[in-house]
matplotlib code that plots the C-alpha trace (Angstrom):
import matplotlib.pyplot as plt

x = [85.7, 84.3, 86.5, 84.5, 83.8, 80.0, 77.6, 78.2, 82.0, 84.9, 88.7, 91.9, 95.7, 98.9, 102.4, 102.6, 106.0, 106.5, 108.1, 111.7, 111.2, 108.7, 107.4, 105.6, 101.9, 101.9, 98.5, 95.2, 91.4, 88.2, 84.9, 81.1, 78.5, 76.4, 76.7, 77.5, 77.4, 81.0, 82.1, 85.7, 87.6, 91.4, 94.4, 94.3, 97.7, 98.1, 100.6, 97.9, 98.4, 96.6, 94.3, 93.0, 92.6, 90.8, 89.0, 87.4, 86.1, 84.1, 82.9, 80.2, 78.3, 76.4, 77.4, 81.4, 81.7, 85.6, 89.1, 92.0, 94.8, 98.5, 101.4, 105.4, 104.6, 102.7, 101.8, 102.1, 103.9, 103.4, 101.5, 99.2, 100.5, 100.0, 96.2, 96.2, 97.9, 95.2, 92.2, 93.6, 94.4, 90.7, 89.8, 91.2, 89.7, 86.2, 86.9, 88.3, 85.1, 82.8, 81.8, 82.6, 85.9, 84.2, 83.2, 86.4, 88.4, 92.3, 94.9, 98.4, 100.9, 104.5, 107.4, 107.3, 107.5, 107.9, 105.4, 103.8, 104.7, 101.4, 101.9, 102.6, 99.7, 97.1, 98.4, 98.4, 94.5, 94.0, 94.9, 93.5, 90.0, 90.5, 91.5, 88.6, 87.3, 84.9, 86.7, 88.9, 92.2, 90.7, 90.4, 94.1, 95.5, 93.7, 94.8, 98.6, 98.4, 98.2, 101.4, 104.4, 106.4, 103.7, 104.9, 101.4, 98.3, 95.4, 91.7, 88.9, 85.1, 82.1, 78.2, 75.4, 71.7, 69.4, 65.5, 66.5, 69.5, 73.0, 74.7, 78.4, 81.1, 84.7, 87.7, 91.8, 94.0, 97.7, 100.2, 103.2, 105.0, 104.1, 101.4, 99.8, 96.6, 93.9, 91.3, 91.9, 95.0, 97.3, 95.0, 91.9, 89.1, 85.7, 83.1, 79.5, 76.4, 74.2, 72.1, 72.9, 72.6, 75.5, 75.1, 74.8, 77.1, 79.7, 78.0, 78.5, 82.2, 83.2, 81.6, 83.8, 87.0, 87.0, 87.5, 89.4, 91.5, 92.2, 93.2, 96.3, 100.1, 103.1, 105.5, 103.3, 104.2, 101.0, 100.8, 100.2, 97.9, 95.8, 92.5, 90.1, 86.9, 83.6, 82.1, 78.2, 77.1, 73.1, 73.1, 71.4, 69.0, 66.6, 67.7, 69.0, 67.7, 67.4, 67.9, 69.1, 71.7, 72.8, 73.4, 75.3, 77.2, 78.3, 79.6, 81.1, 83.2, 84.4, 85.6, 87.3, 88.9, 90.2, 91.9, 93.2, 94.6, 96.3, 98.6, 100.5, 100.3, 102.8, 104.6, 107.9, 110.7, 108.2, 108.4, 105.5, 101.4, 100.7, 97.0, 96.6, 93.4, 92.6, 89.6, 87.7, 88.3, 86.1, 85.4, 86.6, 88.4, 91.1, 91.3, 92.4, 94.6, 96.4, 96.1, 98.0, 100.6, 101.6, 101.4, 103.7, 106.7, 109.6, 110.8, 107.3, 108.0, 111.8, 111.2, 108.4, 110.9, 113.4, 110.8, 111.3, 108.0, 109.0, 105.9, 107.3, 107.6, 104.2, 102.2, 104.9, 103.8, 99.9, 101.1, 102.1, 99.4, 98.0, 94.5, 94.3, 93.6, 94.0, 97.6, 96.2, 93.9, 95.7, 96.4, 98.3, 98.7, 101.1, 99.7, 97.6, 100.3, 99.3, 102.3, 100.7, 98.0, 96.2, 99.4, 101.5, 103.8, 103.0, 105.3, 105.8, 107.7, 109.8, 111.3, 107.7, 106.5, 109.4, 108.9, 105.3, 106.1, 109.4, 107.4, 104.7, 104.0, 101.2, 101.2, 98.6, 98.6, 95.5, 95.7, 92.7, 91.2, 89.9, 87.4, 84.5, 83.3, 85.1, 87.2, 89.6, 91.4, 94.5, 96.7, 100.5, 103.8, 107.9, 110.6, 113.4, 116.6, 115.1, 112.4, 115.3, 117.2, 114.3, 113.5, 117.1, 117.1, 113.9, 113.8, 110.1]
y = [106.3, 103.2, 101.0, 98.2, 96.7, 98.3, 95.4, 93.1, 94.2, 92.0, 92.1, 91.2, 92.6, 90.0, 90.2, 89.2, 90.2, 93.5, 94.8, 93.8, 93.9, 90.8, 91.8, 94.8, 93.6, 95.2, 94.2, 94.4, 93.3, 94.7, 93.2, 93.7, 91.5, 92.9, 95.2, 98.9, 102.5, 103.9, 107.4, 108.9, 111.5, 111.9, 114.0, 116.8, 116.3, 115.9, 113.0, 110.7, 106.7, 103.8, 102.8, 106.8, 106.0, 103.0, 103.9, 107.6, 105.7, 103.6, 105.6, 106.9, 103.4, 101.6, 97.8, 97.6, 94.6, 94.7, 97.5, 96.2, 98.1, 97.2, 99.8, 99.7, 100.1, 102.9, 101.4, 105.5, 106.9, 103.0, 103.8, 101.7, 98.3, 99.9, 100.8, 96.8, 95.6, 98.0, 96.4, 92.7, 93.7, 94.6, 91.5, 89.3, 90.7, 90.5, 87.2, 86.4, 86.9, 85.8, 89.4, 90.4, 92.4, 95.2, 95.1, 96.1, 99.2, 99.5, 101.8, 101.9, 103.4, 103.3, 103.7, 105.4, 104.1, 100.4, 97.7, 95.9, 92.6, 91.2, 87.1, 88.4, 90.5, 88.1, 85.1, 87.5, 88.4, 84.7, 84.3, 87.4, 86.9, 83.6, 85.0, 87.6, 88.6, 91.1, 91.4, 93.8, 92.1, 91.7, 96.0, 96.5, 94.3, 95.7, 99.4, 98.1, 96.7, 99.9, 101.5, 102.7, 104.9, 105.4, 104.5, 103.0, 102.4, 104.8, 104.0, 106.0, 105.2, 106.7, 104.6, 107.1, 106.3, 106.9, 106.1, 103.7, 102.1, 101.9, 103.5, 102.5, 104.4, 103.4, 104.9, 103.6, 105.6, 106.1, 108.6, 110.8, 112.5, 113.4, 115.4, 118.7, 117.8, 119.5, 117.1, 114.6, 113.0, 109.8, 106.6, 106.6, 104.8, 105.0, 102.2, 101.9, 100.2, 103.2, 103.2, 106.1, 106.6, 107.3, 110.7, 111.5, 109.5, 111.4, 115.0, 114.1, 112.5, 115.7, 117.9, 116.3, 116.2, 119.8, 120.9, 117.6, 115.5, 118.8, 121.1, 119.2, 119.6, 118.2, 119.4, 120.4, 118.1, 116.5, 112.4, 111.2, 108.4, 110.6, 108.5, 108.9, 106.1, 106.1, 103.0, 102.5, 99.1, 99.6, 96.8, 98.9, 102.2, 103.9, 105.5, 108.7, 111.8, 115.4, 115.4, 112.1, 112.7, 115.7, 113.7, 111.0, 113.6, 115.2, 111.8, 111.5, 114.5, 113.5, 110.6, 111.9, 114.9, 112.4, 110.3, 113.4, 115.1, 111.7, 112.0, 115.2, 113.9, 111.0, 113.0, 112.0, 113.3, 116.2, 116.9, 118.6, 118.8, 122.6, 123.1, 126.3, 128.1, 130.9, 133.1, 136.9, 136.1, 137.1, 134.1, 130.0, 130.3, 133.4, 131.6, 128.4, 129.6, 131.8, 128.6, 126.1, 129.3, 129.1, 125.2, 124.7, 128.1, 126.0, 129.3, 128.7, 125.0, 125.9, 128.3, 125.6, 122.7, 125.3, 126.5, 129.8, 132.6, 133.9, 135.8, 137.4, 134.9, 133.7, 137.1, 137.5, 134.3, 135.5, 138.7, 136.2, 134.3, 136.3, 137.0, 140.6, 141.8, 145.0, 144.2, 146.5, 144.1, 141.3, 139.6, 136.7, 134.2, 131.7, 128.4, 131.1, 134.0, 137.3, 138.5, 140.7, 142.8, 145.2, 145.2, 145.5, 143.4, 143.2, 142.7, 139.4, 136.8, 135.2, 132.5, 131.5, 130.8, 129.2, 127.3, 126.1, 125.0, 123.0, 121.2, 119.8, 118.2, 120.4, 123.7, 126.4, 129.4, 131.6, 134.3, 136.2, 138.8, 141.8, 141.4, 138.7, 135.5, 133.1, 130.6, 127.2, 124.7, 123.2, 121.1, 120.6, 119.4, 121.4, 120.8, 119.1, 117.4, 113.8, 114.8, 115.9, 112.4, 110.4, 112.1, 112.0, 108.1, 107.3, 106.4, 107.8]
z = [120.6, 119.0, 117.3, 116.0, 112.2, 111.0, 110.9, 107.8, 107.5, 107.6, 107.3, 107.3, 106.9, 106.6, 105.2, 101.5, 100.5, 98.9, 101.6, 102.5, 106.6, 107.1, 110.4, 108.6, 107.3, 103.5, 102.1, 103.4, 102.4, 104.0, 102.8, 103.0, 103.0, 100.8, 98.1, 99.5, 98.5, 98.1, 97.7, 96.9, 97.0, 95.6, 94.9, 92.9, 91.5, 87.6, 88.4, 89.7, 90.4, 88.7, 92.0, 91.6, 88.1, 88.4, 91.4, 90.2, 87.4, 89.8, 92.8, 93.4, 93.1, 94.6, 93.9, 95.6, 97.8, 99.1, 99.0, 99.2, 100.0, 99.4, 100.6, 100.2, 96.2, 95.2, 91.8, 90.6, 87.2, 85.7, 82.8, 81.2, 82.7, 86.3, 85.5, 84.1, 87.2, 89.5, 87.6, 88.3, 91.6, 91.5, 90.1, 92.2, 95.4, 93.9, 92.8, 95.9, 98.1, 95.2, 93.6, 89.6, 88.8, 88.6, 92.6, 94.1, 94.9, 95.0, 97.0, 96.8, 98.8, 98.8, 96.3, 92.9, 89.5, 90.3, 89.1, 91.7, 92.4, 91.1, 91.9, 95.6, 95.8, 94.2, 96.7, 99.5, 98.6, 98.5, 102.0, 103.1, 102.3, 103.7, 107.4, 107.1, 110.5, 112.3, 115.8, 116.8, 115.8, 112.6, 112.0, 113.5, 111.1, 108.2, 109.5, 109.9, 106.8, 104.8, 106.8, 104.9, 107.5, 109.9, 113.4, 114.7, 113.1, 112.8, 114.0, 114.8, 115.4, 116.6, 117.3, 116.9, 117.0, 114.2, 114.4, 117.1, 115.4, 116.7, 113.2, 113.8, 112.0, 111.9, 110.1, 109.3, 107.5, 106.9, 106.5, 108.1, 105.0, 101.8, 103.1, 101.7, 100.6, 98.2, 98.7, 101.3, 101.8, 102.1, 102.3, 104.4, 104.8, 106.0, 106.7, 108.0, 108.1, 107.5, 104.3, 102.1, 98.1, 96.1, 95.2, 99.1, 100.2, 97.9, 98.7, 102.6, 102.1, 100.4, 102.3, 105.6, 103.9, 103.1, 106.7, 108.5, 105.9, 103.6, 106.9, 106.9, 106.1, 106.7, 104.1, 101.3, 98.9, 97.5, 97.2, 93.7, 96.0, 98.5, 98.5, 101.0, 100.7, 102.1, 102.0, 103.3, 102.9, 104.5, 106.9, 109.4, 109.4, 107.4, 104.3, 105.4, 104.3, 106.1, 109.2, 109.9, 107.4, 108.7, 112.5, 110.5, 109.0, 112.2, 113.3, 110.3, 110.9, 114.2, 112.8, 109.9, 112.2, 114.6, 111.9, 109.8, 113.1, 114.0, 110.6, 111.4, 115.1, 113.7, 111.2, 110.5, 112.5, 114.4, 117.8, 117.9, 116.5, 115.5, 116.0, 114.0, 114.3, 111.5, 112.4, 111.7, 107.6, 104.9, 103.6, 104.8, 101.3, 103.1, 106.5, 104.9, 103.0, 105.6, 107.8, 105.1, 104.0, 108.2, 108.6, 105.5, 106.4, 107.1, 109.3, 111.2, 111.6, 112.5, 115.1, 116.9, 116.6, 118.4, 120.7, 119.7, 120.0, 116.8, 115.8, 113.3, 111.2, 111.5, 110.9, 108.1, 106.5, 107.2, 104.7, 101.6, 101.7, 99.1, 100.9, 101.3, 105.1, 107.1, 109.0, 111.7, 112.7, 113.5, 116.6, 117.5, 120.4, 120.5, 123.7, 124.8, 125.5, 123.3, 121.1, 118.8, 118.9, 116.4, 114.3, 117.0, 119.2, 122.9, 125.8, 126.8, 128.8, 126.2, 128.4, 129.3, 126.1, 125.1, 128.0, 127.1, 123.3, 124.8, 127.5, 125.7, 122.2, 121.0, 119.9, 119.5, 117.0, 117.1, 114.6, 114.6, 111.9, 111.8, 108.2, 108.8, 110.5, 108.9, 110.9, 110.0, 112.1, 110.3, 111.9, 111.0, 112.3, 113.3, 111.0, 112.4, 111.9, 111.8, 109.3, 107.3, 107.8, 107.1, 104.1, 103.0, 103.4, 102.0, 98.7, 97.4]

ax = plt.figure().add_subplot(projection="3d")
ax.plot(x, y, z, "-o")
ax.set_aspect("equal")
plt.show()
């Protein structure tokens, strides 16, 4: 993993006051050089925030010079004054770094239905921009400063060489509940120096959200916020076309799998990271949604936070997923022990596998098909007690 700031990036993340606990950094300010290509992708929920607003009306583009990112409010269900307090937001991180209004994108995160503090916000981008830096500090206080109940910040990076150029990719993102995405979820993202136009740019973002930041779950519950950003600012590289595209798009992947798996991996309350891997389906369309119907059973996620080889309830949950399948030719394995095969349970040692979902964190379900080729990997979380009391407390 390579954790560094792409070539002509800078940042910066402090505390500016919207959250009551000061030693929690609430806003922060990323910033390129030059102007870059940047490419989104949000929430398909009808109840979408102002930053989605403001920032689908701007991406894909070519012309964005900084995000800024605030979290503890989510600036979502404001109406028209939060879209006016997103677009001054804007404004005054352009300003702030000497671009026009229009050459900024926003994210929010946080509560519901409160107005941002704006004099707060637009002092804190003040200072921001004027603590911008490219080292590594610089990046892990950006990442920290888009945290709402995250327990540790969230980087990932990858260099890969293109027509003799070190193409550095790097990656932050937040999020540990609230999660059941349809496009890509909670707040990420995504910087580098390649040079990519906007239409690709957006055609390869989507393309890598589809099977890393949308093969996740939590609880189900879609974010009125998801926003995940791509931002390409050309500082080094050819323009990238065929096949060069298609390496920078593998990287690309990596990074966005790394930071997607590391959500549920800090999921509130879990005790455990469900790898769930979905494969023989007709189609990617009936493995995914198999996969998601088992990440988001609250029996499933029961029965793993109680380390319990419950099959039952998984290939039950398989049957309502409304993807039709010959139950014949199933078979399940639960950390690598076969339960179920052809339809049928198997004998097994039940105190074993109980054993090997209670001694580690992760756990593996492999259900496999019996109809095509087509395979997922979703990951997820357990349910337990302390999910429930942190969910209880939080006021969304």
């Amino acid at each position: 993993m390579s954790c560094l700031l792409p070539q002509g990036f800078r940042a910066a993340g402090l505390y500016c006051g919207i959250k009551r606990d000061t030693t929690k950094l609430d806003l922060s300010l990323v910033v390129s050089d030059r102007d870059a290509v940047a490419a989104g992708v949000y929430t398909q929920n009808l109840v979408f925030a102002a930053p989605v607003q403001l920032d689908r009306s701007r991406t894909p583009c070519g012309r964005i010079r900084a995000v800024v990112t605030n979290s503890g409010n989510a600036n979502a269900c404001t109406g028209e004054r939060g879209l006016r307090d997103a677009e001054t937001m804007a404004r005054a991180a352009a300003e702030a770094v000497g671009a026009t209004g229009d050459q900024a994108l926003v994210m929010s995160t946080g509560i519901i239905g409160e107005f941002l503090p704006l004099e707060k916000i637009t002092r804190g981008i003040q200072t921001a921009a004027a603590q911008l830096g490219d080292g590594e500090s610089a990046l892990i206080d950006a990442a920290r400063g888009m945290l709402t109940t995250d327990t540790r910040h969230k980087l990932a990076g990858r260099t890969v060489s293109i027509a003799g150029q070190p193409i550095q990719i790097t990656g932050m993102c937040k999020g540990a509940a609230m999660i059941g995405p349809r496009m890509g979820t909670m707040l990420g993202l995504i910087l580098t120096d390649a040079q990519l136009t906007p239409a690709a740019a957006q055609q390869t973002l989507s393309a890598v959200v589809e099977d890393t930041f949308n093969c996740i779950s939590i609880d189900g519950h879609m974010s009125t916020n998801d926003t995940v950003l791509l931002v390409a600012n050309g500082a080094r590289g050819p323009l990238l076309e065929g096949a060069q595209r298609q390496t920078f798009q593998a990287a690309l992947h990596e990074v966005a799998a790394e930071l997607a798996k590391a959500i549920p991996a800090d999921g509130e309350g879990a005790s455990h990271l469900v790898t769930i891997d979905v494969s023989g389906c007709l189609d990617r369309a009936a493995a995914h949604q198999i996969a998601k119907t088992v990440a988001e059973s609250a029996l499933v996620k029961c029965a793993i936070a109680g380390a319990d080889p419950n099959w039952g309830r998984i290939v039950s949950a398989a049957g309502y997923a409304q993807v039709p399948f010959d139950p014949h030719k199933v078979d399940l394995f639960l950390n690598g022990h076969s339960l179920y095969q052809q339809g049928t349970p198997v004998p097994f040692d039940a105190g074993a596998v109980s054993k090997s979902i209670q001694s580690q964190r992760d756990t593996h379900i492999d259900l496999r098909f019996g109809e095509g080729s087509a395979r997922v990997r979703f990951w997820s979380t357990d349910l337990t007690a302390e999910y429930v009391r942190l969910n209880a407390d939080y006021h969304t």
